[in-house]
N, C-alpha and C positions, 0 to 999 in steps of 0.2 A: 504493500500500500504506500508506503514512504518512498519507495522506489515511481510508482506512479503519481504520487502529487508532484513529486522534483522533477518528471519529465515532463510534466505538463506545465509547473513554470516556468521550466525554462525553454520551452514553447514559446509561451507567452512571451516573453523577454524578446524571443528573438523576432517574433511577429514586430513588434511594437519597432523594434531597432529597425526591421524592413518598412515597417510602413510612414513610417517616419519620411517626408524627402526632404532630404539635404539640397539647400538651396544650395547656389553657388559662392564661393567666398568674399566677391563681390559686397556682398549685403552688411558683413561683417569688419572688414577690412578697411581700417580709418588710411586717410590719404598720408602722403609722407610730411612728416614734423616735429619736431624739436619734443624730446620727452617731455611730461606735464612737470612742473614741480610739485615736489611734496612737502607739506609741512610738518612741524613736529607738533602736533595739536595737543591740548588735554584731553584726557579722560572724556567719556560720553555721558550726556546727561541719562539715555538711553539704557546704560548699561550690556554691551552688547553681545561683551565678548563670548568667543567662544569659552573662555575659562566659566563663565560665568553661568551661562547653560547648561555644563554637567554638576556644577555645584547643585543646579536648583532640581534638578533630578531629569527623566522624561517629561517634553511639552508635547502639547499637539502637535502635529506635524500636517504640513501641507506638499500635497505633489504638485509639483509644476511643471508642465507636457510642454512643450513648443519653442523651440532654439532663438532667442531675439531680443534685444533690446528692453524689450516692456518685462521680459521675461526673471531679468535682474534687477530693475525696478520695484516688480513686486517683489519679487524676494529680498529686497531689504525692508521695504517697507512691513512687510511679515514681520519678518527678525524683530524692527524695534517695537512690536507691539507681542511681541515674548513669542509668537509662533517658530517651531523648528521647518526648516523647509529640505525638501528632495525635489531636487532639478533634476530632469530627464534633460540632456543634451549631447548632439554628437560628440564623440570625442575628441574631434580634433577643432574642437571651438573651446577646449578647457582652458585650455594656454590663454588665448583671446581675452574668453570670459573673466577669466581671472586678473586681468590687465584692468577689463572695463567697470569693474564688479566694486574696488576698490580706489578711492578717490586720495588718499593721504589727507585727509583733513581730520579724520574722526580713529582713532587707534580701536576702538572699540568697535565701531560698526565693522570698520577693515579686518579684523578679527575673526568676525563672525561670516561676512560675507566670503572670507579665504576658506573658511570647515565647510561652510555649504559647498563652494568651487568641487573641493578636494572629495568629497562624497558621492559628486553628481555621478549618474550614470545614464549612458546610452542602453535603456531598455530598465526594463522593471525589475528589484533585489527578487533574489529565490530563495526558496526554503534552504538552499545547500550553501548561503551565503551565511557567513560570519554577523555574532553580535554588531546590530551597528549600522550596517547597511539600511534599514528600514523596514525588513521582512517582517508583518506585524508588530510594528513597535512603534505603534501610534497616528500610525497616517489614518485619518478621517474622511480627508477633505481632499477632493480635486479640483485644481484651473488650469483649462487647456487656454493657454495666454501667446500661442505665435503670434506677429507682427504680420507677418506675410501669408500665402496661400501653400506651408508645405507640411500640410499636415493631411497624409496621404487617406483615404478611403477605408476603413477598418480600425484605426488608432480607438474610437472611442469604444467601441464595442471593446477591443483588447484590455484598456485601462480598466474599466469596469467589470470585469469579470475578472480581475487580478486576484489572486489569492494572497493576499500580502494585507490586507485591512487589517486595522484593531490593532491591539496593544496584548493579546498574551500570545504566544508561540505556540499553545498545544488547542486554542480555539477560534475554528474560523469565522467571519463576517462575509455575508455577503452585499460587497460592492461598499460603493462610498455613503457616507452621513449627508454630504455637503457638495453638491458640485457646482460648479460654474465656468461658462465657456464665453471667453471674450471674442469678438468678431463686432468685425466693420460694419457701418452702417452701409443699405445699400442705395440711399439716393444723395450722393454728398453734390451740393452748388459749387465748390470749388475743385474741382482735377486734381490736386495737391500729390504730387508724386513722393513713394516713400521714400528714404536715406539712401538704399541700396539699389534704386531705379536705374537700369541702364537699358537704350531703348532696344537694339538687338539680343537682348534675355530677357524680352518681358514680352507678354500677352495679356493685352488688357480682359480681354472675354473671358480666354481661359483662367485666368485665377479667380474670375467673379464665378465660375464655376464651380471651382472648386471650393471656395466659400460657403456656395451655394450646398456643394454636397454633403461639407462638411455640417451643416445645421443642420441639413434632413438627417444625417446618421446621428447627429445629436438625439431630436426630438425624436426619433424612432425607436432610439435605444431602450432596452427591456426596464433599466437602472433608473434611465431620465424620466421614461412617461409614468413608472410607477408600477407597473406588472411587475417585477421581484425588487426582491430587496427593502430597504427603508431609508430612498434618499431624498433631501430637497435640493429641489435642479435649478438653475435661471440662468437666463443668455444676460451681459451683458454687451452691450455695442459700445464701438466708439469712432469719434470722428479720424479726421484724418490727425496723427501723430505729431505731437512735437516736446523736446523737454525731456527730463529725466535728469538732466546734470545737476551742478551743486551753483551754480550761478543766479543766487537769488537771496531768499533770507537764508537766517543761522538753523533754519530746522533743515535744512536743505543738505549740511553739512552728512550729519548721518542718513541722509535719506538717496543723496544723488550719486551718479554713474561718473565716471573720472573724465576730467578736461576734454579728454582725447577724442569723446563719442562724438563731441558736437563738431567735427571733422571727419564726418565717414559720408560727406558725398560731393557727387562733383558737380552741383547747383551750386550758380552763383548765389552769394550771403546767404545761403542754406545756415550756416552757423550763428548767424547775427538772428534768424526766425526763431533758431531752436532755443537760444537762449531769451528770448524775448519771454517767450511760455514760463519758462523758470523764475523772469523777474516778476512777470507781471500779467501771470493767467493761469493762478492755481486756484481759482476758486473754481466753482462746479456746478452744473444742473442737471436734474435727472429728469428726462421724458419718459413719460412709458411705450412701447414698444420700439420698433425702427424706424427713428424718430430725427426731424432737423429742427432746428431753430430760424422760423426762415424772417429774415428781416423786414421789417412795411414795410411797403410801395413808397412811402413818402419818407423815409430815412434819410437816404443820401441826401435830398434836396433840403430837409429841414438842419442836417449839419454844414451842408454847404452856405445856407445863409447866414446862418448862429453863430457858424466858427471860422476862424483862418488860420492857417499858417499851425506853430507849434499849438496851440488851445484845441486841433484837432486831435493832433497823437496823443497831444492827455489826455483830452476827454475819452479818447476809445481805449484807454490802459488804466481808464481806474474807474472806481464807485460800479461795479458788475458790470461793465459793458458786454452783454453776451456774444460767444462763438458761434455763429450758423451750423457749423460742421466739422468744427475742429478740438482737439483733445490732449491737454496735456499729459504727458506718462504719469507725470507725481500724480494729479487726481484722478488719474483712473484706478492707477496702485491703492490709495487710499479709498477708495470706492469700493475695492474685489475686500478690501482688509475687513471694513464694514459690513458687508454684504456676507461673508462667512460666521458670525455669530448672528444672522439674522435669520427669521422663517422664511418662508418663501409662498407668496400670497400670488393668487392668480389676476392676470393682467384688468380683467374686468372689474376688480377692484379697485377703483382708483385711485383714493382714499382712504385711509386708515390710519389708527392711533395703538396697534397692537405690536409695533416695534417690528414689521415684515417690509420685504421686497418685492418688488416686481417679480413675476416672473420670467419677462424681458422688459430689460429698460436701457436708456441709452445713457452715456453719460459726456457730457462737452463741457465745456472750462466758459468761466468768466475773465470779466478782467479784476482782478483783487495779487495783490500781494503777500496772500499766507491761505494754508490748506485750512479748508473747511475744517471747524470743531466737532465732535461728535454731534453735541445738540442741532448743528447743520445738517451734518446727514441725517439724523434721525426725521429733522423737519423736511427735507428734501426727497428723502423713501417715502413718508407718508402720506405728503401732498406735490406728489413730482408733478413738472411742468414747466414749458420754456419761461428762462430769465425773460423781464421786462427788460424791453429797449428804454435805456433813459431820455430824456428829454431832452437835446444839447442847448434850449433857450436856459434851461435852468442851471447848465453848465458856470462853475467857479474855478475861475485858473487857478490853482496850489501855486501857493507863494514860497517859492526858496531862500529859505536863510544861508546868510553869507557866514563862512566860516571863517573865522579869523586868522 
């Protein structure tokens, strides 16, 4: 019998590593430049490190399916709210990952983010794996969180029917507690091409295909719609990407990806948008289902008369100026973070006060200067719905003090 659980995980494992498709390096691969520097920071307020994880015993643990960008995002953002995480990533993005993962500003987040690195595995831990690997020892919770469209046809079904749930070794669980599948909205107003966009390796159809297939395999799954098992499921969406790095406030420090991301493409001031998100559009809105924020007809005109010159880039960088279709990494990261201790409420629901989520919703950024509070999201799951476009007659220029 022992003999046949271990071939059938490690089945599984090797399914998951094939269905998996490895984009090209492209995607990952920052352009050529001057090492980032590192500082020698304090201590985390966060408490992050890995020393400090085995002290507190086993945590929850979250799987993280999908090789990318957002994919390291959440997993810090995890970490500093005590969650343990398992990265599923090819192996030959560990080197990488573990470059972008860590920013030298935070000893403690960097810590923790390096045990995750060092743990990830290409494919799912097996019974005939060592203490430690993850095989029953706490994972709960799934987020299939890729950036792009290479998350092959079979992966979901595979991940869920894994034998590796729960926290004791000699009793199994079927399938996840908690799952959540991130994926793009599919009517964005703006074109917005991803970091790793190059136009002879891309197919705009075929990866809206694939997308596409991949939520059918979602929703169809035995796990998702509820026929076995006991999980709560929900898609979140999101706009087109920007953001993740540490170039913004001091919560940023333990939360963002190292200098170097916001140079992985070869779009003109690509780098100067990514950090814009960082400085100045972590705040958030939540729609319910596959959802934009699409600006009035009489917008543009009512800003072009109200405002000129610099009084316009402030006015759209601060007081919630909402995103039509765009998404920063930090708020989404904090959105999936949220969303895992939450129920999961169906979409026809619109409204509610029972501390539940959508069970698709979308989530886009404002313009604001620090991540939503908890009491935010809490207010935002229960009454989601597009940001109000401000007013720009009622617009007041922020006045800068001279520093001496």
């Amino acid at each position: 019998m022992m003999f046949e659980a271990t071939r059938r995980s490690a089945i599984a494992a090797t399914s998951l590593a094939a269905l998996l498709i490895c984009q090209s390096a492209v995607a990952f691969a920052p352009l050529a430049h001057p090492a980032a520097a590192f500082s020698t920071a304090g201590r985390s307020t966060f408490a992050l490190s890995a020393e400090a994880d085995a002290a507190e015993g086993t945590k929850e643990k979250v799987l993280l399916v999908g090789p990318s960008l957002l994919q390291l995002v959440v997993t810090k953002a995890l970490k500093a709210r005590g969650y343990d995480v398992l990265l599923v990533c090819p192996t030959d993005k560990k080197d990488k990952f573990g470059e972008y993962i860590q920013n030298g500003l935070d000893e403690d987040a960097d810590a923790a983010a390096a045990d995750v690195i060092s743990r990830s595995l290409f494919g799912l831990p097996e019974e005939s794996d060592p203490e430690g690997f993850g095989w029953r020892e706490g994972i709960t919770s799934v987020v299939v969180c890729a950036e792009d469209p290479i998350i092959g046809s079979g992966v979901i079904d595979t991940v869920c029917k894994w034998d590796g749930f729960g926290n004791d070794r000699d009793t199994p669980v079927d399938g996840p507690s908690r799952a959540i599948l991130l994926a793009p909205i599919t009517n964005r107003v703006n074109k917005e091409k991803p970091p790793g966009w190059v136009p002879i390796f891309n197919n705009d159809k075929k990866e809206a295909q694939v997308w596409e297939t991949l939520v059918e395999d979602w929703s169809a799954n035995a796990f998702i719609s509820g026929e076995r098992g006991n999980c709560d499921a929900s898609i979140m969406r999101f706009g087109s990407l920007f953001g993740g790095g540490v170039d913004g406030p001091e919560e940023l420090k333990a939360l963002g990806l190292n200098e170097r991301t916001y140079k992985m493409s070869l779009e003109q001031y690509r780098d100067l948008r990514e950090r814009a998100f960082d400085r100045n559009r972590l705040g958030g809105q939540v729609l319910i289902g596959d959802a934009i924020n699409i600006k009035p007809s009489d917008q543009d005109g009512k800003e072009k008369r109200s405002l000129k010159g610099e009084e316009k880039e402030a006015y759209q960088t601060r007081g919630g100026y909402p995103e039509q279709d765009r998404t920063c990494r930090h708020t989404l990261a904090q959105a999936v973070c949220e969303a895992l201790s939450r129920p999961v409420r169906d979409v026809s629901a619109s409204t509610t006060d029972d501390g539940s989520v959508p069970a698709e919703c979308t989530i886009l950024s404002t313009a604001e200067q620090s991540l939503p509070t908890g009491e935010e999201w809490a207010e935002m799951f229960a009454n989601p719905g597009p940001a109000t476009w401000p007013d720009p007659a009622k617009f007041v220029m922020p006045v800068v003090e001279k520093t001496a």
